[in-house]
C-alpha positions in Angstrom: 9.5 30.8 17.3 5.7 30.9 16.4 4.2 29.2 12.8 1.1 29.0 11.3 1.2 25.4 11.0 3.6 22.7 12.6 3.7 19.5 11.3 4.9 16.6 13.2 6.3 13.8 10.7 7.3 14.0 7.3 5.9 10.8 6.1 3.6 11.2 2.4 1.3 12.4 4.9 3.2 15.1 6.6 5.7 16.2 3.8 2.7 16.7 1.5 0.8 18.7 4.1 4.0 20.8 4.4 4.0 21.7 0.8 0.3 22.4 0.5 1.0 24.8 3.6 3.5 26.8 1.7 1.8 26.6 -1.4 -1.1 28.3 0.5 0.9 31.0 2.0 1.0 29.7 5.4 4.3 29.9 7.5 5.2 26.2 7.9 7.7 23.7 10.0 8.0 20.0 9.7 9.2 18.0 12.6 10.7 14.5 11.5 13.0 12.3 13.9 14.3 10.3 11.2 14.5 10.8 7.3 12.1 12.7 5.4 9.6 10.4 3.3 8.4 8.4 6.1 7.7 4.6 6.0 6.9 4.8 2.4 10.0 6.4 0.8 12.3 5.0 3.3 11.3 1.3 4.2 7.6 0.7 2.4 7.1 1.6 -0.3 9.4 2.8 -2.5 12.0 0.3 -1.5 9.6 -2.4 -1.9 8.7 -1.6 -5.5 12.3 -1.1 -6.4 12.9 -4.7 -5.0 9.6 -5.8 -7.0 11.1 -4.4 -10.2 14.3 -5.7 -9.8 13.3 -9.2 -8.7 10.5 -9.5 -11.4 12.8 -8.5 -14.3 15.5 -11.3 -12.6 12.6 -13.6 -13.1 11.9 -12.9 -16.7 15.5 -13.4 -17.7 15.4 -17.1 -16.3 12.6 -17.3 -18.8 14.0 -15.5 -21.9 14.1 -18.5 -24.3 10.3 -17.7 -24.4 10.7 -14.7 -26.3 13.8 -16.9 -28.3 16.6 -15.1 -26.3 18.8 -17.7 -24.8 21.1 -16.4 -22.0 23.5 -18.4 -19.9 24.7 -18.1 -15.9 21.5 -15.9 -14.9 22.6 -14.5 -11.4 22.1 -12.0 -9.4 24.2 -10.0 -7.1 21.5 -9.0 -3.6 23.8 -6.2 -2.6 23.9 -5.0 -5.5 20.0 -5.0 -6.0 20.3 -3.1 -2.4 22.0 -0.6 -3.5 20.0 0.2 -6.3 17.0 0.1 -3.7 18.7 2.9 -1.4 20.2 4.9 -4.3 16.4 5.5 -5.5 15.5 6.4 -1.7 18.3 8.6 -1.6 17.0 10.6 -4.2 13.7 10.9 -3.5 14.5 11.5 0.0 17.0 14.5 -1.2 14.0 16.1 -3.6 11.8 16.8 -0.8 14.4 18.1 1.5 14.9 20.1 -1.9 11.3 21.2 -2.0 11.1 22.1 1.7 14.0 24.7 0.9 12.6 25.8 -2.2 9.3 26.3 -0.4 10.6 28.0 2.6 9.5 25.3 4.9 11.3 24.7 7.7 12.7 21.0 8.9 13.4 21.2 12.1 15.1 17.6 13.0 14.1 15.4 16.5 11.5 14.5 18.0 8.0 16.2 18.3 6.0 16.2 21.3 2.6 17.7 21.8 2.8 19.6 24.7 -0.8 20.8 26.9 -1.0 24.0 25.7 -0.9 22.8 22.1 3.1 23.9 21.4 5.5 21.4 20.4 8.9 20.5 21.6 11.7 19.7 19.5 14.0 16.7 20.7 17.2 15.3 20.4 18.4 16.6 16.9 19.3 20.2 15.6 15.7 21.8 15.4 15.4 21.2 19.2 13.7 23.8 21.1 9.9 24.8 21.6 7.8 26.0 18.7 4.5 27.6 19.0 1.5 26.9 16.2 -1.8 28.2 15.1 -2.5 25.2 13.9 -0.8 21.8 14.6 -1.1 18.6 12.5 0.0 15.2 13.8 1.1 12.9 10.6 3.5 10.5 13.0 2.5 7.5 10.7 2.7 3.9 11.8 5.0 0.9 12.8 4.7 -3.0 12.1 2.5 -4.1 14.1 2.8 -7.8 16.5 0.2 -10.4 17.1 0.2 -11.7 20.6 1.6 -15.0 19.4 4.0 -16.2 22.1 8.0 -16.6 20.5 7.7 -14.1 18.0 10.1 -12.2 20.3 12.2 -15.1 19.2 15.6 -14.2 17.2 14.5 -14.6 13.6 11.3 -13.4 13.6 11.6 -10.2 11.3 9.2 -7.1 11.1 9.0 -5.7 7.1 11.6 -3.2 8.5 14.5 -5.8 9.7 13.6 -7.9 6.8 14.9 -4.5 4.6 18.4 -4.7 6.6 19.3 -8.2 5.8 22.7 -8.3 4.2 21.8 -11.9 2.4 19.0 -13.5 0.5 17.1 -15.8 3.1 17.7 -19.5 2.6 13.4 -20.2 3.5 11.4 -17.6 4.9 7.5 -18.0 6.5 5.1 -15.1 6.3 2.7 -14.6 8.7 0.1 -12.9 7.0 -1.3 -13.3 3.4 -2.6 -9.5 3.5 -0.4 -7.0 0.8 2.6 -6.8 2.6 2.7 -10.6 2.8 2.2 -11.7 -0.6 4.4 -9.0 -2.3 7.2 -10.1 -0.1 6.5 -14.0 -1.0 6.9 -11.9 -4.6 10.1 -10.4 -4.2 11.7 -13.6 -2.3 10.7 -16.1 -4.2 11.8 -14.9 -7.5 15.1 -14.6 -5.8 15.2 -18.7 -4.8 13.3 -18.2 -1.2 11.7 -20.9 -0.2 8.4 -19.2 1.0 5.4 -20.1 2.8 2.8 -18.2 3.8 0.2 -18.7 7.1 -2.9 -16.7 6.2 -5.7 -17.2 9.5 -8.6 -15.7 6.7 -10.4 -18.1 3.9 -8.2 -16.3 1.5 -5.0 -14.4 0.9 -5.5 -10.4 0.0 -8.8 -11.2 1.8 -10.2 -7.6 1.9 -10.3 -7.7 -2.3 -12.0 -8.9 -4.8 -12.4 -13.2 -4.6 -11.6 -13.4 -8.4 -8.6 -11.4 -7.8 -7.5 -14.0 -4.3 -8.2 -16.8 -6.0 -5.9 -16.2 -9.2 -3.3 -14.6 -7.1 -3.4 -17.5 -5.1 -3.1 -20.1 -8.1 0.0 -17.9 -9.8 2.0 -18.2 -6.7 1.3 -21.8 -6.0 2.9 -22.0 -10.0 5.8 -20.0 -8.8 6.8 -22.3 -5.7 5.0 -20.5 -2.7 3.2 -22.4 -0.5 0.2 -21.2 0.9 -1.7 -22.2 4.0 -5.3 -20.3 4.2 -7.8 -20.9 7.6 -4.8 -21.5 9.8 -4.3 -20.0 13.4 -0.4 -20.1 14.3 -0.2 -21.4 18.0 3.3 -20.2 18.7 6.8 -19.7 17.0 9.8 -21.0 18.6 13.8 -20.7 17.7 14.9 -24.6 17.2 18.5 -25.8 16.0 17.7 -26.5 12.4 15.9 -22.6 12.0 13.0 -20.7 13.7 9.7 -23.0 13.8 5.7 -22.0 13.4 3.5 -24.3 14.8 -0.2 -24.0 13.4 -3.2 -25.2 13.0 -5.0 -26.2 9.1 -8.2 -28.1 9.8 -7.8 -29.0 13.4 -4.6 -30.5 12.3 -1.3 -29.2 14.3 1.5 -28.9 11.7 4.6 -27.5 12.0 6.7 -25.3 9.5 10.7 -24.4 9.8 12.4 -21.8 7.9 15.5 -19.7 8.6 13.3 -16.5 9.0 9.8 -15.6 9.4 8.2 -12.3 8.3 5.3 -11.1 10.9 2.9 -9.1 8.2 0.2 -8.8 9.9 -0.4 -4.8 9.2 0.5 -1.6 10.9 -0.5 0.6 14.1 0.1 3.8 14.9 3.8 4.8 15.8 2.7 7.5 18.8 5.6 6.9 21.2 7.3 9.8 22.5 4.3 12.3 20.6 2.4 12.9 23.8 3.8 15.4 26.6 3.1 15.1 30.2 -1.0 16.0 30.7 -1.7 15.4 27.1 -5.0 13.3 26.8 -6.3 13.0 23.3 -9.4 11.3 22.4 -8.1 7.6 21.4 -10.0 3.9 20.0 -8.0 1.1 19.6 -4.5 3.3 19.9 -5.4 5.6 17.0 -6.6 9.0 17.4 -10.3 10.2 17.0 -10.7 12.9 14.7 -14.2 15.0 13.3 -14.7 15.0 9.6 -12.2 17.7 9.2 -9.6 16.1 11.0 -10.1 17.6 14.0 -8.6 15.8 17.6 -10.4 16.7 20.6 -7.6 19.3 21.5 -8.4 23.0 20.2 -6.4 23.5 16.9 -4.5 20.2 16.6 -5.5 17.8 13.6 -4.5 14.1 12.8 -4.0 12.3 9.4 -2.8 9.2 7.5 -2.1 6.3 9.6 -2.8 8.0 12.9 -6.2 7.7 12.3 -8.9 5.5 11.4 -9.1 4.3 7.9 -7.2 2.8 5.6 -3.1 2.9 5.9 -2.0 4.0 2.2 0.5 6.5 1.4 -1.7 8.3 -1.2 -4.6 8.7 1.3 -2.6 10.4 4.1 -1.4 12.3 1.3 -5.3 13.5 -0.4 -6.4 14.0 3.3 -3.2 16.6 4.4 -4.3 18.0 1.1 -7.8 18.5 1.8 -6.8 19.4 5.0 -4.9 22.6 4.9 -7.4 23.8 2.1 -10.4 23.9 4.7 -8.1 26.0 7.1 -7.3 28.2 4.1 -10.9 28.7 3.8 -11.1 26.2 0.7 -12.8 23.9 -0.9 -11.6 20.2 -0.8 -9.9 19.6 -4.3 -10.6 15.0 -3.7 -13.2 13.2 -3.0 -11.8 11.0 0.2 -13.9 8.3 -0.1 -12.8 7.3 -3.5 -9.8 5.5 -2.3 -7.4 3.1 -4.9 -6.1 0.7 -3.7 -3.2 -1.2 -5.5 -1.0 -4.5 -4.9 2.4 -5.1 -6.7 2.4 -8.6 -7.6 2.7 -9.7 -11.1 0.7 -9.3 -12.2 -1.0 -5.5 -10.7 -3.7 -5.9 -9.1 -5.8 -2.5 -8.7 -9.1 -1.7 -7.5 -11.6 1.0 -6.6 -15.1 1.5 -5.5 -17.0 -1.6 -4.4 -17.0 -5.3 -5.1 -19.9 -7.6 -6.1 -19.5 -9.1 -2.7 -20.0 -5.3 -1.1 -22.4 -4.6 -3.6 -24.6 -7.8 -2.6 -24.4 -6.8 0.8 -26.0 -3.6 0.6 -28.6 -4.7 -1.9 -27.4 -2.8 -5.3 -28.7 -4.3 -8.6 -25.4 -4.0 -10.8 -24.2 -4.7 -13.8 -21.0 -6.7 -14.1 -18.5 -6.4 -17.6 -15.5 -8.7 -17.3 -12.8 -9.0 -20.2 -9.6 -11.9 -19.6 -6.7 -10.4 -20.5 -5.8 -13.7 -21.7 -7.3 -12.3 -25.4 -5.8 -9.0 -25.0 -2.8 -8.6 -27.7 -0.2 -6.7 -25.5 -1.2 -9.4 -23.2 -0.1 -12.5 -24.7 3.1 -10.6 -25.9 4.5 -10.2 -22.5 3.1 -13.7 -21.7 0.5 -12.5 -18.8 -1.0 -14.8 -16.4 -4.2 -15.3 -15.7 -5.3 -11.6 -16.0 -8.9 -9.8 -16.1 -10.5 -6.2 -15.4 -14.1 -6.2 -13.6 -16.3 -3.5 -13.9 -19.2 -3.0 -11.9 -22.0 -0.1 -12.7 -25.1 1.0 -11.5 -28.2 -1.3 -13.3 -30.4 1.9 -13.7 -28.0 4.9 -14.0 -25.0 2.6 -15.4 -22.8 5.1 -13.4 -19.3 2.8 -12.6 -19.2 1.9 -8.9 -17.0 -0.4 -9.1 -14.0 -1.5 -10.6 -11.2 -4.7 -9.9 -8.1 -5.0 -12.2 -5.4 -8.0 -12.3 -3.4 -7.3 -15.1 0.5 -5.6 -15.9 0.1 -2.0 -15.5 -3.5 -1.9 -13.4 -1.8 0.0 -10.7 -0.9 2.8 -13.7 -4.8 2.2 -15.2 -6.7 2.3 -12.1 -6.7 6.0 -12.1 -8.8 6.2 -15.0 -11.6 4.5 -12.9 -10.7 6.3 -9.7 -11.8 9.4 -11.4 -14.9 8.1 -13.1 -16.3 6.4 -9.6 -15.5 10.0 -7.7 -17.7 11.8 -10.8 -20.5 9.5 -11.4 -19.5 8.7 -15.0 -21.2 7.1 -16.9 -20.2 3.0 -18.6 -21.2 5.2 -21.9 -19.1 7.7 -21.2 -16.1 6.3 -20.9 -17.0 4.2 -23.9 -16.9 7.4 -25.8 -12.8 7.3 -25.9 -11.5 5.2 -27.9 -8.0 3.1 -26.8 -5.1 2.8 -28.5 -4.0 -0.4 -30.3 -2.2 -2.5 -28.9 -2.1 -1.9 -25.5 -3.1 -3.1 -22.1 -5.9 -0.2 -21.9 -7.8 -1.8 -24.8 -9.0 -4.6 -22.3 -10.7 -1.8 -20.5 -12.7 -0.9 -23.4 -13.6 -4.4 -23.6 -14.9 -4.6 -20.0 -16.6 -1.4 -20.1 -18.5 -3.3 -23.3 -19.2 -6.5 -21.9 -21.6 -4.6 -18.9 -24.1 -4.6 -22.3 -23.1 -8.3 -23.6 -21.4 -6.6 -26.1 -17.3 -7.0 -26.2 -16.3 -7.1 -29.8 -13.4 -9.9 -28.5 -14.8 -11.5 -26.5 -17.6 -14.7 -27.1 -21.0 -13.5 -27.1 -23.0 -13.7 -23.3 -25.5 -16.1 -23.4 -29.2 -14.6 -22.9 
């Protein structure tokens, strides 16, 4: 059978790429070896939020006499929380098989390989066969990736994926890795009782974002119980009697840490096994694959996306880029700006950003102006009993367009957007003042920020001159 377009995985990536296909009248397939939705509906995530949601709100009952609501035996049933994790995968996962249907896409299940003369073949589940493509689009995704640390082959040692299949809260868990995956884990775990450590080798956890933002962060989850090691280099892991050990180093030191479990989350790489047929030699760096500006591979008419290539490994990217992607082979116009990326970490607080930091900024020699508001003064704030919160915005000193923008504070990961679209179209600090924001809410404490880039925040004390 011949299509217009193949895709091979049905990740946020491929699955949105499938849709856009349809939607532009192109005759589409989606290959997918597993469930539809990918890492992120299926073990990223979706899951992971759920598990946020439900641990945080755990969390706030055990402090309900705060608000003068007194509740006795606080507990918590864990497979009960993980069935309310899989029943929201379940549904999401059944709504795009849905839409495929209801688009006239079609899901052909196994495993796709690329073959040499740019067909695919269809393994090992019910779509198998050979399929032939105009146009072919790998969207494969990626897999947790493993630091050559010798032991961490060692029973114990847990990818983000095994930790998902654990029938029981861990006892003690240590995270290798203080990057997003690390620190919303130490989230989810600790409200549940985990004793958690974290083993960051960078200066600072979340080490890619803003330093306001790592610092905070790091100082809320100290509060909470986590202990966090920054500037370490883990030397080995090994499986001892009393639990599975990490031996590091902090300050030239050698310590030594024991828990029942430890989480490698030390990021992603690309999940290519089994995608490459005999002959098959596409242009590669570093096991991802080299694409042009418009996604093109170095094989006529097949196309990469998402965490296959190089970039940044976020669902709503892979999702923009198959986007913009099958509009340029319909002859289009690409409807987002790709290199106005979120980016978004669900701790609680949120923590959402966009554009560049003062740190970036300094680095390439813009003059900017910097508005900050604490969240600490913001009225829906201190009635939800927020930590520690602030929103940064950055703008241009000459044109006062917003270039920048850094957000820790309950529902940045929902306000971001706002900013997303005004980096993307130059907007103005001005014009965004020109809404006004509803009272009381968390989005008045962008109106603040936006005011303080002048020194002139209504609620906040006045900058000195």
């Amino acid at each position: 059978m011949s299509y217009d377009v193949i895709i091979i995985g049905a990740g946020p990536g491929g699955y949105v790429a499938a849709l856009k296909s349809a939607k532009l009248g192109f005759k589409t397939a989606v290959v997918e070896k597993d469930r539809v939705g990918g890492t992120c509906l299926n073990r990223g995530c979706i899951p992971t939020k759920a598990m946020v949601h439900a641990t945080e709100l755990y969390r706030e009952m055990q402090n309900a006499k705060e608000y003068g609501i007194f509740a006795e035996n606080i507990s918590y049933d864990y497979g009960k929380i993980l069935e309310y994790k899989q029943d929201i995968i379940d549904k999401l996962v059944g709504g795009v098989e849905q839409l495929f249907k209801s688009n006239g896409i079609d899901y052909l299940k196994g495993l796709g390989t690329l073959e040499k003369d740019g067909s695919v073949t269809v393994s090992g589940g019910e779509g198998a066969g050979n399929y032939q493509a105009k146009h072919v689009i790998l969207a494969v995704g990626s897999k947790p990736a493993l630091v050559p640390i010798p032991g961490l082959d060692s029973e114990g040692v847990l990818t983000s994926d095994e930790l998902f299949q654990l029938q029981e809260v861990p006892k003690s868990l240590s995270i290798i890795g203080g990057g997003v995956i690390g620190v919303e884990f130490a989230s989810i775990f600790a409200s549940l009782g985990t004793k958690v450590t974290i083993l960051e080798a960078l200066p600072n956890i979340l080490a890619n974002m803003d330093k306001d933002i790592s610092q905070n962060l790091k100082l809320i989850l100290k509060k909470r119980g986590i202990d966090i090691h920054t500037s370490v280099k883990v030397e080995k892991v090994e499986k001892e009697t009393e639990g599975v050990s990490c031996f590091y180093t902090e300050k030239d030191e050698p310590v030594k840490v024991t828990s029942q479990y430890v989480l490698c989350a030390v990021g992603r790489v690309p999940n290519t096994q089994g995608l490459f047929g005999e002959g098959v030699e596409l242009e590669m760096e570093r096991g991802r694959v080299v694409v042009d500006e418009h996604f093109k591979t170095s094989m006529d008419g097949v196309y990469a996306i998402g965490d296959l290539i190089k970039g940044l490994q976020l669902a709503h990217l892979a999702s923009a880029q198959g986007i913009c992607l099958l509009e340029e082979l319909a002859g289009h116009k690409r409807s987002i700006d790709l290199n106005v990326v979120p980016g978004c970490v669900y701790t609680s607080p949120e923590i959402a950003s966009v554009g560049i930091t003062e740190a970036i900024a300094k680095e390439q020699g813009l003059e900017i102006n910097v508005g900050k508001f604490m969240m600490s003064g913001n009225g829906k704030s201190m009635i939800s009993k927020e930590e520690r919160g602030f929103i940064k915005i950055l703008s241009d000193s000459k044109s006062h367009a917003v270039v920048g923008v850094q957000m820790m504070c309950a529902r940045a990961t929902d306000m971001i957007g706002e900013f997303g679209n005004a980096v993307a179209n130059g907007f103005t600090v001005e014009q965004l003042l020109k809404a006004m924001r509803a009272h009381p809410t968390y989005n008045e404490g962008v109106g603040e920020a936006l005011e303080d880039v002048f020194g002139e925040a209504v609620h906040s004390v006045p900058k000195k001159k």
